[in-house]
FIFI-410175 format. One record per residue (C-alpha): residue number from 1; chain; x, y, z. Coordinates in steps of 0.2 Angstrom, whole numbers, m for minus. Example, Ala and Ser with C-alpha at 12.3 -4.5 7.8 and 13.67 -1.06 7.14 Angstrom:
1,A,62,m22,39;
2,A,68,m5,36;
***
This chain:
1,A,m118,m72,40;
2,A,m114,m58,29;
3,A,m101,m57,13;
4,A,m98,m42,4;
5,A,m91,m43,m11;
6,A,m89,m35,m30;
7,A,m84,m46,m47;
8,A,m80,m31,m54;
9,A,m67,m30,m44;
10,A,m61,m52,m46;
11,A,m41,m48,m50;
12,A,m36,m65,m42;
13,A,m45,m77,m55;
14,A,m25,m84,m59;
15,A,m24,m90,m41;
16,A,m39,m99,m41;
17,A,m53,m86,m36;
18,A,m71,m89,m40;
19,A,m78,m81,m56;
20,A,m95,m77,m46;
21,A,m92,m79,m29;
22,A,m106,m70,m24;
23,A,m118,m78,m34;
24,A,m111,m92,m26;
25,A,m114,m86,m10;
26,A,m132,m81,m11;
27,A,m137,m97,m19;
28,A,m131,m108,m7;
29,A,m138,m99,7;
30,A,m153,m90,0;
31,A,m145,m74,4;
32,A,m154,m56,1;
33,A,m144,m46,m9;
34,A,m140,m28,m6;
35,A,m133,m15,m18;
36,A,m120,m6,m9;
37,A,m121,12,m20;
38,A,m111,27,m9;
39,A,m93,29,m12;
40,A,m86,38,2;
41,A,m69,38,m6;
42,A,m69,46,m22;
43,A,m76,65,m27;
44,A,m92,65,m40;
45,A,m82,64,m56;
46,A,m72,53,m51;
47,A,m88,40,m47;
48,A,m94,44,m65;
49,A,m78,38,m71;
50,A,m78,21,m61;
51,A,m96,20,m67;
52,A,m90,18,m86;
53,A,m78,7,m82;
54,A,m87,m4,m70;
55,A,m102,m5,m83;
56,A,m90,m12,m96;
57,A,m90,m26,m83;
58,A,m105,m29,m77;
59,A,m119,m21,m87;
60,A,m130,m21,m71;
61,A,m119,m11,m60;
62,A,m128,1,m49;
63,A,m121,18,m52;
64,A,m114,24,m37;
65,A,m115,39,m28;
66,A,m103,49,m20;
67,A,m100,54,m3;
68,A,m86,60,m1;
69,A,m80,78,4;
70,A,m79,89,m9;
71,A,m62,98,m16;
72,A,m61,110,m26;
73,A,m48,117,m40;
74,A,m42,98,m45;
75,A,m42,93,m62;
76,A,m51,75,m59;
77,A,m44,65,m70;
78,A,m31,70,m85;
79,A,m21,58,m98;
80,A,m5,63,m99;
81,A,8,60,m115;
82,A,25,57,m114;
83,A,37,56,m127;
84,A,51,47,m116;
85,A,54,38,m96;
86,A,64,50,m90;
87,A,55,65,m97;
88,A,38,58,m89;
89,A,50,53,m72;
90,A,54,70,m70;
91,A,37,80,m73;
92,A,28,71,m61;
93,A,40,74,m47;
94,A,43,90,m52;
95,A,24,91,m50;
96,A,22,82,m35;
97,A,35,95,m27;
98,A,28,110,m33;
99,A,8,101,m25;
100,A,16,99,m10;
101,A,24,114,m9;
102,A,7,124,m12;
103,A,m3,111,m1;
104,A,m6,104,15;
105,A,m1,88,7;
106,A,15,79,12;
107,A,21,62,m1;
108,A,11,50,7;
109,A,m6,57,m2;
110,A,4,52,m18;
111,A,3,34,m26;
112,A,11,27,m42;
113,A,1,14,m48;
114,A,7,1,m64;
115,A,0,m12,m68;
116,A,18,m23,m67;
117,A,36,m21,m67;
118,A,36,m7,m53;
119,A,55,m11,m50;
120,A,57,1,m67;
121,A,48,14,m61;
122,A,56,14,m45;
123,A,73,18,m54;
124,A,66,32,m64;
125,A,59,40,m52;
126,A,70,38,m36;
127,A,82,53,m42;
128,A,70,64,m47;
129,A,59,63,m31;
130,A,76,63,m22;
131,A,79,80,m27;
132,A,65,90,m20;
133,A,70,77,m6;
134,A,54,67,m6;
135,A,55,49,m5;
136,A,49,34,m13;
137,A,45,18,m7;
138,A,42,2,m19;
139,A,29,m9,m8;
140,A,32,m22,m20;
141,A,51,m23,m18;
142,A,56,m39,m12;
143,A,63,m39,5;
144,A,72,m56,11;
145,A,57,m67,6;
146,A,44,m56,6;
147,A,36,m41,m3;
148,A,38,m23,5;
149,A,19,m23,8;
150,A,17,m40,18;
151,A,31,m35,25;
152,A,24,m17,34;
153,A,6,m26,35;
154,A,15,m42,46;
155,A,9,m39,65;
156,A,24,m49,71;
157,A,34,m34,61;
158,A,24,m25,69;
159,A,27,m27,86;
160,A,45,m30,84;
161,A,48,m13,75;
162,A,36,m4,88;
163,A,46,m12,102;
164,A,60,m5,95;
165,A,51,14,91;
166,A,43,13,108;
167,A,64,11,117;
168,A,70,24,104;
169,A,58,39,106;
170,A,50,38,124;
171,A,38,46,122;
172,A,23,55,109;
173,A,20,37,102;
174,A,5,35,111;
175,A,m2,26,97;
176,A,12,14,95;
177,A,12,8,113;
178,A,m10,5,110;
179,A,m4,m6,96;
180,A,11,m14,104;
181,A,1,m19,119;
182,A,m13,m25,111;
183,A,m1,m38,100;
184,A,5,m42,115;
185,A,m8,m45,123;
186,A,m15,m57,109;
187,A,3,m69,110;
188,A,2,m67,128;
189,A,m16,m74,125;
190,A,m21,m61,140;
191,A,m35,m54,131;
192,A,m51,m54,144;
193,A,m39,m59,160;
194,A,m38,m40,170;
195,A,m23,m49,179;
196,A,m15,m55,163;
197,A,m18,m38,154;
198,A,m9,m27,168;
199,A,7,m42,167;
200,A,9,m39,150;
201,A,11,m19,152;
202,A,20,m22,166;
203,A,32,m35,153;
204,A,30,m21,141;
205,A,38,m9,150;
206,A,51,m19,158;
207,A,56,m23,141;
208,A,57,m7,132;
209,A,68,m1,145;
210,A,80,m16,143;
211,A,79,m11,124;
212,A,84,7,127;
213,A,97,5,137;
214,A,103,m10,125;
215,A,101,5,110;
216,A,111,18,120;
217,A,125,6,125;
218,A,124,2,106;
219,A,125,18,94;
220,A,117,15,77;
221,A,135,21,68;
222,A,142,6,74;
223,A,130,m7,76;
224,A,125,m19,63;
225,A,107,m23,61;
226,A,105,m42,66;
227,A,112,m35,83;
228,A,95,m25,85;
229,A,84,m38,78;
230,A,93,m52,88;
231,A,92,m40,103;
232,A,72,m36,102;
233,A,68,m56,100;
234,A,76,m63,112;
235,A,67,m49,125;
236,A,51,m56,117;
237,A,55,m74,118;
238,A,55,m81,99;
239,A,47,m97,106;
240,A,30,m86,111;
241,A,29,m78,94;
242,A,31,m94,85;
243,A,17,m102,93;
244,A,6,m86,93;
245,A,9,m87,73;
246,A,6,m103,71;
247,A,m11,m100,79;
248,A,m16,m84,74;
249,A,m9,m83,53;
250,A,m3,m100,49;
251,A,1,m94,32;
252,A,16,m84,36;
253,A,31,m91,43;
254,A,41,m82,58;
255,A,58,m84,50;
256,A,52,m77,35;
257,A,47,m62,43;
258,A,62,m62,53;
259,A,73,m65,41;
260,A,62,m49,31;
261,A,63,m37,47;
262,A,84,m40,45;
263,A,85,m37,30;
264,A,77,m21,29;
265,A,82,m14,42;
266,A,100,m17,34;
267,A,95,m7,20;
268,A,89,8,29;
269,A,104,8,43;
270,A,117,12,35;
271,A,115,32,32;
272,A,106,36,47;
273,A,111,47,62;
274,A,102,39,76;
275,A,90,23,81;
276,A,73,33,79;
277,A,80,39,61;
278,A,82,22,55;
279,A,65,15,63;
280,A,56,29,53;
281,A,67,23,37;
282,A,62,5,41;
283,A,42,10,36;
284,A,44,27,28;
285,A,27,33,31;
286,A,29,50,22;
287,A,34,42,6;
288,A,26,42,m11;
289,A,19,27,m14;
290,A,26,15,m30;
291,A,13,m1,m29;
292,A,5,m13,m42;
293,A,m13,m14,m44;
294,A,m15,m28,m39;
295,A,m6,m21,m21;
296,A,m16,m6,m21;
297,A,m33,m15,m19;
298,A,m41,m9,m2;
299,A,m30,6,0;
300,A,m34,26,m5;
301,A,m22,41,m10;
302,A,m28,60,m13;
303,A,m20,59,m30;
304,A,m16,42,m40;
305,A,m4,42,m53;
306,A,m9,27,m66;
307,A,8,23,m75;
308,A,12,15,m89;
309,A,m6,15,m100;
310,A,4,5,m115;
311,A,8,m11,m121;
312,A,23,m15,m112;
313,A,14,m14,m97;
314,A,m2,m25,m99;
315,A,5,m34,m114;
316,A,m7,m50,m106;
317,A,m25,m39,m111;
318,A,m29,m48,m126;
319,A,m25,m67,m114;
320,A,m40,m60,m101;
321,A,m48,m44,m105;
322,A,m61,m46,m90;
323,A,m49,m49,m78;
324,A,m36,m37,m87;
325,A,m49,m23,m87;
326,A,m56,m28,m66;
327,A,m39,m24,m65;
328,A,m38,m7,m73;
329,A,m54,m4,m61;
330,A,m45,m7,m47;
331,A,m30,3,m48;
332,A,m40,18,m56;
333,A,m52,17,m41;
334,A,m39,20,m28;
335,A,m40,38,m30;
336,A,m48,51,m19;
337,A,m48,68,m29;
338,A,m35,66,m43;
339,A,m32,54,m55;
340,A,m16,56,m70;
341,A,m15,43,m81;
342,A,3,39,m91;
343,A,3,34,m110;
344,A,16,35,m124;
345,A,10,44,m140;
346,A,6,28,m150;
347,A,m3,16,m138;
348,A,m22,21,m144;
349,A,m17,11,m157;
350,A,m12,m6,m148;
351,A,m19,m19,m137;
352,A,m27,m10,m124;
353,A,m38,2,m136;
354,A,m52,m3,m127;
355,A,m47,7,m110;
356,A,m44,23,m122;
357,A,m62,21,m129;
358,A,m70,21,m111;
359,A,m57,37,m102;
360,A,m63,45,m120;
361,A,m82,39,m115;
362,A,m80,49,m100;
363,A,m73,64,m107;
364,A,m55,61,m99;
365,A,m46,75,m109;
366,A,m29,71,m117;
367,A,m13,82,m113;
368,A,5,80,m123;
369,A,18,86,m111;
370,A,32,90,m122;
***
């Protein structure tokens, strides 16, 4: 049995999470400890960053060494002043654009990370990224019941959106069908059954030609969204995918996700000129990213924009500074090459003077953009 684990990284004390689980872990089964030390994520100064941080937390971490590929002519980490929201809104898409346009980097290397209250950011930022016509996309905007992000990461959403790719582009979605098929396969409970596996792409392809021709009969213009969804289920059979969730994730519940898939797909239909448009809308891959920390835990972007480094944002520091700052490790720690922190020209001063003291520590250099 192996667990891998790191407190420094325990942001879910408030829900109940152990305050040592690994400590916990190797005492009750006599476990032999290893110290996991290479980083294949983030550049060297980016480590030595993390380290500072991470030894505010736990005085014996193991400094870690990078191994990931190196990049050169990136500033690694930065502060950046603003005077005002909209000011700060319209730099960093103006940036964003200008990186993009002299890069091989498209939006989804970007990530906006605050520690709460996204839903702000997102209307600050919308319209500026709108003009260079980038998009955004809040992963932790709620969508019928769920979050944006539980939404996109549901297999059940999954499938039913891939169905509905799979009938609307034909073909160069190799991928999708792999992942369709394989869901599939796990409802259809065919995996290991060679006569059970070869039914269900037989299924498959029966049923994404009933949904293509139901989408050609049924231009997007003048189709609501329910229609669709409504469509794609009932070629699945609701009663399979129920049982199958029940089994498989017992904590999420089918017509929550249902009743999430309808509603975003509402929200994306409307300005779109065909069905493949309004599927790519749907998840909106090649989007800057606007996510909490919390929600950012796991992932990796190129370059991570840390909003927000002010008392309006983690007003709860002094209430849990441990937890407050595991917090500030992990959204900091999602970046690959580049990170920019946000601040407002008096917050050294506040509640969070602590997290200047350790960018200052390692040597973050602070820039006003007037």
């Amino acid at each position: 049995m192996t667990a891998v684990g790191d407190r420094k990284q325990r942001i879910m004390g408030f829900a109940g999470a152990l305050p040592n689980a690994p400590k916990h872990f190797t005492s009750t089964f006599g476990a032999t400890r290893y110290a996991l030390s290479w980083n294949f994520r983030s550049s060297d100064p980016l480590v030595q960053l993390q380290h500072v941080i991470a030894s505010k937390l736990d005085e014996d971490s193991t400094p870690a060494v990078s191994k990931a590929v190196v990049e050169t002519g990136n500033d690694p980490a930065v502060l950046w002043v603003f005077s005002d929201a909209d000011r700060e809104a319209r730099f960093i898409a103006d940036w964003i654009a200008h990186d993009i346009a002299h890069s091989d980097r498209t939006p989804a290397d970007f990530a906006l990370v605050a520690r709460q209250k996204v839903n702000q950011f997102e209307a600050q930022f919308q319209g500026h990224l709108a003009a260079h016509s980038i998009a955004l996309r809040n992963d932790d905007a709620m969508v019928g019941e769920m979050r944006l992000q539980d939404l996109l990461k549901s297999s059940i959403a999954g499938l039913l959106l891939g169905l509905l790719r799979l009938a609307a582009q034909p073909r160069g979605l190799a991928s999708v069908w792999r992942q369709v098929s394989a869901t599939m396969s796990n409802v259809q409970g065919a995996v290991g059954d060679d006569a059970a596996l070869r039914q269900v792409g037989d299924d498959l392809t029966h049923t994404i030609g009933t949904l293509r021709a139901w989408l050609k009969d049924h231009p997007v213009e003048v189709t609501m969204a329910d229609d669709a969804v409504g469509q794609v289920i009932a070629l699945v059979d609701e009663n399979v995918l129920r049982r199958y969730l029940k089994s498989a994730t017992a904590s999420e519940d089918l017509d929550v996700v249902i009743g999430a898939f309808r509603t975003r797909l509402t929200a994306v239909i409307g300005s779109c000129a065909d069905w493949q448009q309004a599927f790519d809308r749907f998840e909106s891959p090649d989007a800057v990213v606007l996510l909490t920390a919390h929600r950012s835990k796991g992932l990796e972007y190129h370059t991570v924009f840390f909003l927000g480094l002010d008392d309006d944002q983690w007003w709860a520091h002094h209430q849990d500074p441990e937890g407050s700052t595991a917090t500030f490790f992990v959204g900091l720690s999602r970046a690959a090459h580049r990170l920019i922190f946000t601040t407002t020209p008096h917050a050294r001063g506040g509640g969070i003077a602590d997290f200047f003291e350790m960018l200052d520590e390692a040597g973050v250099p602070e820039i006003v953009q007037r």
